[in-house]
N, C-alpha and C positions, 0 to 999 in steps of 0.2 A: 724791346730788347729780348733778345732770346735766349734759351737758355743756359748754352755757354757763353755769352757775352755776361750774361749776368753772374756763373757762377765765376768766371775769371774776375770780374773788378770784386765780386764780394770776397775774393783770396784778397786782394789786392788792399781793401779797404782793413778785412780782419789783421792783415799785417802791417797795415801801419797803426793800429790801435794797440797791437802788441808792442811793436815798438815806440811808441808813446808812453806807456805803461812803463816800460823798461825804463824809458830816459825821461820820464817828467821831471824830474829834478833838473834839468835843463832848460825848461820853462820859467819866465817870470811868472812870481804866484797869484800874482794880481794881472786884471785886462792893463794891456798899454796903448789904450787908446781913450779918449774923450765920450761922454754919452751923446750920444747920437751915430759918433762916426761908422759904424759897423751898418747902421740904419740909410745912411746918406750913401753905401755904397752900392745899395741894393737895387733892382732896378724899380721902376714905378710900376712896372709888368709883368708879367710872367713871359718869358720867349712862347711866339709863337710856332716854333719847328722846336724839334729834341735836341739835349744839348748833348755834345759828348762827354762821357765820366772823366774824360782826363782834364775837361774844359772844368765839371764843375766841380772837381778836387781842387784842382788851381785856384778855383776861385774862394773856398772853403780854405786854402791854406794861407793864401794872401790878405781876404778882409774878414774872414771870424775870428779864427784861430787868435789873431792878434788882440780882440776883444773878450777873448775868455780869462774867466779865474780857473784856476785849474787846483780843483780840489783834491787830486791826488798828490798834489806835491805834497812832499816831507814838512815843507814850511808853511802849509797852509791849517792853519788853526781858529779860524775862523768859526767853522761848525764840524759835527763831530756827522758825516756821513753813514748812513744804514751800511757798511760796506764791508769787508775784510781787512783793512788795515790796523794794526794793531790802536794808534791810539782811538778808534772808534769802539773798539770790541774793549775796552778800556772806559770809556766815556758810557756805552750801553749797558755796564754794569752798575746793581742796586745799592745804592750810597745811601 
């Protein structure tokens, strides 16, 4: 990859983490998938040629995506993240 092809998908990826960020509350808070399945979609191999970035976002938005918890969500309460969100900077104070 070179290095406009690289600096173009890294636009590309930092904007959709931005907006992820924006909309995770849009997200179910929990994986909606089965244990394993994210594992069963993977391949046995690594490809032997280079994949295109648009091939393997697709593929990152079809079979992971769907298996994550998403700790940014509003409703996810489960653990209180090292991070900026208020109930963590809440949770990391001395009780």
């Amino acid at each position: 990859m070179d290095g406009e092809t690289f600096r173009r998908e890294a636009h590309k990826l930092v904007d959709w983490m931005a907006d992820y960020l924006d909309g995770v509350e849009a997200y179910p808070v929990r994986a909606q998938v089965q244990p394993g399945d994210v594992a069963a979609k993977l391949p046995a191999q690594p490809p032997a040629a280079g994949t295109a970035m648009a091939d393997i976002f697709a593929d990152f938005e079809r079979d992971i995506l769907p298996g994550m918890t998403h700790w940014q969500h509003p409703s996810f309460f489960a653990y209180f993240p090292a991070n900026s969100s208020p109930p963590s900077v809440l949770a990391s104070l001395p009780g």
